[in-house]
C-alpha positions as semicolon CSV with decimal commas, in nm:
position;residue;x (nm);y (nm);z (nm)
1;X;-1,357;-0,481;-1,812
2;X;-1,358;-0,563;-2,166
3;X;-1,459;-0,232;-2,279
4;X;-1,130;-0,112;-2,060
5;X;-0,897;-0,379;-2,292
6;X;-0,991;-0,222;-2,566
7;X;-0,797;0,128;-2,525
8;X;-0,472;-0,121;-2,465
9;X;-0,478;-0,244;-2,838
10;X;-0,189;-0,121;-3,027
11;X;-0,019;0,054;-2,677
12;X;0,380;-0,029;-2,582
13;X;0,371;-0,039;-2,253
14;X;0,673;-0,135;-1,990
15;X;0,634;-0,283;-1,648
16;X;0,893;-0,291;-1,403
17;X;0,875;-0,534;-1,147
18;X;1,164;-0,352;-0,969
19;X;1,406;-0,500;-0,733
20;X;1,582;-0,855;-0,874
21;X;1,680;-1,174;-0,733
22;X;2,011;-1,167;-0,647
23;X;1,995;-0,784;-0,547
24;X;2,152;-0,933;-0,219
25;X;2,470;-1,018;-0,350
26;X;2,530;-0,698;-0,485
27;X;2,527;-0,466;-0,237
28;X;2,787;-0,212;-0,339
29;X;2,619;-0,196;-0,762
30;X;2,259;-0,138;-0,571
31;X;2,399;0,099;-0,301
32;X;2,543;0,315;-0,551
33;X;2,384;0,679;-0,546
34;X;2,233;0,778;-0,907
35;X;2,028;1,149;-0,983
36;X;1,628;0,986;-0,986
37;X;1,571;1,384;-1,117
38;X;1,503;1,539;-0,842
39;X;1,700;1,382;-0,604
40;X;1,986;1,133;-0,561
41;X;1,900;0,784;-0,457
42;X;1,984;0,418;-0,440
43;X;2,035;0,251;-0,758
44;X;1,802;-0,039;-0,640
45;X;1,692;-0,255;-0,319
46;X;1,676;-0,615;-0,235
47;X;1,322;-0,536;-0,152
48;X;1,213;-0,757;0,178
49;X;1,047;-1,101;0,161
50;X;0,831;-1,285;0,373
51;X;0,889;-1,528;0,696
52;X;0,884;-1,790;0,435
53;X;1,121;-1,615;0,252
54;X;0,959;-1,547;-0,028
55;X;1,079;-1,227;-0,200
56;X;0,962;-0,928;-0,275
57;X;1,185;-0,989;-0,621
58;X;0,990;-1,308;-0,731
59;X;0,688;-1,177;-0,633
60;X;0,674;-0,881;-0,864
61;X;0,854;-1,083;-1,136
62;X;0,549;-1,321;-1,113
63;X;0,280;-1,047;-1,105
64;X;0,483;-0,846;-1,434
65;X;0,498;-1,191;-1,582
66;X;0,139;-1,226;-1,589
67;X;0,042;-0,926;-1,638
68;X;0,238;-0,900;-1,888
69;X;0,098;-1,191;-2,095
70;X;-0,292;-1,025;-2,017
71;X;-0,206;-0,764;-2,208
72;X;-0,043;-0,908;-2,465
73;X;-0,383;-1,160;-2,537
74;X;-0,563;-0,767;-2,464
75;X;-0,368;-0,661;-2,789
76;X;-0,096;-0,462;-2,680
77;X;0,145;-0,363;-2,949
78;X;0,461;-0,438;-2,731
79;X;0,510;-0,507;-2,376
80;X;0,840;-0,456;-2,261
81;X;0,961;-0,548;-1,918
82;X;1,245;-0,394;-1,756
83;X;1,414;-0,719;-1,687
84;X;1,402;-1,076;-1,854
85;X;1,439;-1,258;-1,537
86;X;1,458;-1,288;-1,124
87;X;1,833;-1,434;-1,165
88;X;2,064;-1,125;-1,177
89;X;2,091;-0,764;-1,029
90;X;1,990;-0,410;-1,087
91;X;1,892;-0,254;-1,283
92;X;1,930;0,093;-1,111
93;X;1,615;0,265;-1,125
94;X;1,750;0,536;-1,419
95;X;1,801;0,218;-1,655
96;X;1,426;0,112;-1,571
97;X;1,305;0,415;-1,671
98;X;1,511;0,460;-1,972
99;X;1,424;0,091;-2,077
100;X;1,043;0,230;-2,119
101;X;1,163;0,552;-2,265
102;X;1,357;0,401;-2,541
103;X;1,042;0,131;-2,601
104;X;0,872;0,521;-2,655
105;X;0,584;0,321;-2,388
106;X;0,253;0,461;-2,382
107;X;0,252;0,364;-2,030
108;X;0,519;0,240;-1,730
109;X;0,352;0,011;-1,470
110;X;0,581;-0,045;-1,152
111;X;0,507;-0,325;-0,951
């Protein structure tokens, strides 16, 4: 494993945990058809959640969030996520991938 950490030292790399936590309230933003390149799709989901109700939104914000700070203590140059927290909506899937093109990422990671 260590050996593998090394090849992430100096990297930008951009996770997107996809989805968001209030998704749900914003039905007609995330319904919204946008061109994903080779076809045209939803902007975003809610995502689903469990019995318990825990979402599919929290828990790929809480798997980015740590992975995010692994490879930061791995030596990444940047890590960039595609959203700051599980409190809002969107972004549409052609912002996520345009947030890790403009961070010129070395590698996306969707969650």
């Amino acid at each position: 494993m260590d050996n593998a950490l090394g090849h992430i030292r100096g990297k930008v790399i951009a996770i997107d945990p996809g989805h968001n936590g209030l998704n749900y309230l914003h039905g007609t933003e995330i319904n919204r058809q946008v061109n994903a390149g080779t076809l045209w799709k939803a902007c975003d989901t809610t995502g689903t959640a469990t019995n318990d109700g825990y979402t599919e939104a929290a828990y790929t914000f809480d798997v980015a969030e740590r992975l995010a700070k692994l490879l930061r203590r791995a030596g990444a140059a940047r890590v960039v996520m595609t959203r700051s927290s599980n409190r809002g909506w969107g972004p549409c899937i052609t912002e996520r991938a345009a947030i890790g093109n403009r961070a010129r990422a070395d590698v996306a990671i969707s969650i």
